[in-house]
C-alpha positions as CSV (number, residue, x, y, z in Angstrom):
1,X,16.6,20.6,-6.9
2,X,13.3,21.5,-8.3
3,X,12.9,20.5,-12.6
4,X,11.1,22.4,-14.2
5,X,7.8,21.2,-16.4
6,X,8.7,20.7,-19.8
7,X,13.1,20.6,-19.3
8,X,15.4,18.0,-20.0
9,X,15.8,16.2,-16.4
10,X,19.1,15.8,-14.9
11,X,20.6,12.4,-15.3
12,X,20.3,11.6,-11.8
13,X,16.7,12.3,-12.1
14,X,16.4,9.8,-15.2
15,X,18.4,7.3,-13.3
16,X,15.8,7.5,-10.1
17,X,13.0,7.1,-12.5
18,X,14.4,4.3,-14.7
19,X,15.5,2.5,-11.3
20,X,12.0,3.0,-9.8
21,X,10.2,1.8,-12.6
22,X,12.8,-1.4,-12.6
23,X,12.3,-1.9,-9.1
24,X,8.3,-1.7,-9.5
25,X,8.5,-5.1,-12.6
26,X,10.9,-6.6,-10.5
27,X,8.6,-5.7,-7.1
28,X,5.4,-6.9,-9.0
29,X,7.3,-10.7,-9.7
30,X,8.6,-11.3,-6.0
31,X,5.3,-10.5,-4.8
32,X,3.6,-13.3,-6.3
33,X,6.4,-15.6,-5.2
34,X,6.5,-14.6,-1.8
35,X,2.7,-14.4,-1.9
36,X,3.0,-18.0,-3.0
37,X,5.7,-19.2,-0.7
38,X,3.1,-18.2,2.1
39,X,1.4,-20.8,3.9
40,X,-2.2,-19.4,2.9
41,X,-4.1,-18.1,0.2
42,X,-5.0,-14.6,0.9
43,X,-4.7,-12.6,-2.4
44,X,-2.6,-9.4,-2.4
45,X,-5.4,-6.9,-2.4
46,X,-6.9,-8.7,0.5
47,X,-3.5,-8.9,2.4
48,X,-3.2,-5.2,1.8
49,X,-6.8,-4.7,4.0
50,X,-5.5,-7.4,6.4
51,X,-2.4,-5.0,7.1
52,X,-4.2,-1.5,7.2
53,X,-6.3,-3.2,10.3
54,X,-3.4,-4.4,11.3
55,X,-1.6,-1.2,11.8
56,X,-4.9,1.2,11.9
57,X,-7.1,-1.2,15.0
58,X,-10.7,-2.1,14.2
59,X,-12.0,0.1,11.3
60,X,-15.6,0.6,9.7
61,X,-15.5,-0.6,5.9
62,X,-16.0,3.4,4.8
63,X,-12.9,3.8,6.8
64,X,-10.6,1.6,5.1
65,X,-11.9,2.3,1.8
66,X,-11.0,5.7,3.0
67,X,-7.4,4.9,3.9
68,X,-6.7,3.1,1.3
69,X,-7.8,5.0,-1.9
70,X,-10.4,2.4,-2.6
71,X,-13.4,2.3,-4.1
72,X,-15.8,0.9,-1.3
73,X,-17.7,-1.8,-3.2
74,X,-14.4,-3.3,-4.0
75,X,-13.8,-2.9,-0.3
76,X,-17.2,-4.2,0.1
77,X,-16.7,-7.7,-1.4
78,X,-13.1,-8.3,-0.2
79,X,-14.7,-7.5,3.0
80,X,-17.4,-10.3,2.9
81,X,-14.4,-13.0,1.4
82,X,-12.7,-12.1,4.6
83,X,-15.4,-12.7,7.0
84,X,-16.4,-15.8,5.0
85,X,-12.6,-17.4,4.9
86,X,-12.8,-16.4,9.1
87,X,-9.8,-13.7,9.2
88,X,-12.3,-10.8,9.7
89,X,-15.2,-10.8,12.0
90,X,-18.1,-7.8,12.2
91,X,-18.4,-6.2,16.0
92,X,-21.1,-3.5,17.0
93,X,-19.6,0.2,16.8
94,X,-19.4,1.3,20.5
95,X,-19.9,4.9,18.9
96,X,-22.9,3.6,16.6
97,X,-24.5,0.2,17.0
98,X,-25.6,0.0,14.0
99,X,-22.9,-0.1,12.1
100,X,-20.2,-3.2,12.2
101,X,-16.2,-2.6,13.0
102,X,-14.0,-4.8,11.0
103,X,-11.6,-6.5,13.5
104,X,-9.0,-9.4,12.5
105,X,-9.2,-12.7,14.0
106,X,-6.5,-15.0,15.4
107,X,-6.3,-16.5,12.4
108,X,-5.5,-13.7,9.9
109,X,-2.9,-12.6,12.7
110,X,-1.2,-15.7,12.0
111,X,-1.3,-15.0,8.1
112,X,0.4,-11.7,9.0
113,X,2.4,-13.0,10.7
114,X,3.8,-16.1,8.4
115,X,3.8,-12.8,6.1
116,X,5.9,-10.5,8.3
117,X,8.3,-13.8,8.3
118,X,8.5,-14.3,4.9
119,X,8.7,-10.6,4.1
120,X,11.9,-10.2,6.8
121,X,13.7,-13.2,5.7
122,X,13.9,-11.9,1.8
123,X,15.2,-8.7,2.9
124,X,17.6,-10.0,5.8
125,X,19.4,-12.4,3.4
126,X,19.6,-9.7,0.2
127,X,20.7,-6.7,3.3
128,X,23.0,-9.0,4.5
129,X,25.9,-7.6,3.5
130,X,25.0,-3.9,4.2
131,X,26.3,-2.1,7.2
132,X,24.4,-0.9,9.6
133,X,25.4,2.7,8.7
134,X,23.9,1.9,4.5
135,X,20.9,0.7,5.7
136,X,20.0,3.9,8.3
137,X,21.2,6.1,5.5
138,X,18.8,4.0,2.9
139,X,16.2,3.8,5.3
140,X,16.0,7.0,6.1
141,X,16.3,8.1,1.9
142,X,13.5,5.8,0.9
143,X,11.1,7.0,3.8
144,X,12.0,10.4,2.1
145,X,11.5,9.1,-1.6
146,X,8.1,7.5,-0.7
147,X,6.6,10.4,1.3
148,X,7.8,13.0,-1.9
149,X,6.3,9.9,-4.3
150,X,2.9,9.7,-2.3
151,X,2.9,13.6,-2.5
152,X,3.8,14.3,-6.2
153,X,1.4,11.8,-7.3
154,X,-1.3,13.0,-5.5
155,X,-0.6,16.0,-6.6
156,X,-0.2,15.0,-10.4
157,X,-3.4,13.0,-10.2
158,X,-5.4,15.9,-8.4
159,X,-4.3,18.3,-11.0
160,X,-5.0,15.8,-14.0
161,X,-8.6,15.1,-12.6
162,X,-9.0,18.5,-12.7
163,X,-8.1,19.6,-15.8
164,X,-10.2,16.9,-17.4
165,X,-13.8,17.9,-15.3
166,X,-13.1,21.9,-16.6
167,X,-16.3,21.9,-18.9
168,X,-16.0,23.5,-22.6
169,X,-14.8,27.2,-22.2
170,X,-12.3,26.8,-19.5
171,X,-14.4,27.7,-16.2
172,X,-15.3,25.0,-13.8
């Protein structure tokens, strides 16, 4: 069911977005006390690089600014805090020795990991009660809801930027 710009949204649309936006203030407040409950002190922006390695394998800095929508002096800096604090270390490019490839060390696997624990744990004890068939169904209808999310906002974003770089006149 496709709304169109500029209608009155059904009420099941106004309930998605008024739960979203409830689950994004209460999302915000759990991670800072599960990032606190952690054994470590690796801020969430930080832990959010950690993870793409995680997932992604060694990775040029350009890379992960790249995958993560970041701007790469930002990347840049977290970067160095992370080599400094020893969860990243700097190896040669095989493809290009010049350049470094980020790869985690032992040490910010076992951040991850305490992470992954803590992370698990929350949502075993509030899924508890679920059946197995809810949480398929739910996994399987958030995966949905976050791809159509990531998509639409790109979209929304891409559109927006563009309609503020059209110079005076209406041609770009």
């Amino acid at each position: 069911m496709n709304e169109t710009l500029g209608a009155e949204p059904a009420e099941e649309v106004v309930a998605v977005a008024d739960n979203f936006v409830a689950l994004m203030r209460t999302f915000g407040k759990a991670r800072a006390r599960m990032l606190q409950a952690a054994a470590h002190d690796v801020e969430w922006s930080a832990h959010v690089l950690l993870k793409c390695l995680s997932s992604e394998g060694p990775m040029r800095a350009s890379a992960i600014s790249d995958h993560l929508n970041s701007d790469p002096s930002t990347v840049s800096r977290q970067v160095a805090a992370l080599v400094k604090d020893g969860l990243l270390e700097r190896r040669a490019d095989p493809d290009d020795g010049r350049a470094s490839l980020l790869v985690l060390t032992p040490k910010a696997d076992a951040v991850l990991a305490d992470h992954d624990r803590i992370r698990l744990d929350f949502f075993a004890g509030m899924l508890g009660d679920w059946s197995e068939d809810d949480l398929r169904t739910f996994a399987a209808m958030l995966d949905r809801f976050t791809a159509d999310y990531e998509h639409a906002n790109h979209d929304w974003l891409t559109g927006r930027i563009a309609t503020r770089t059209v110079p005076a006149g209406g041609t770009n």
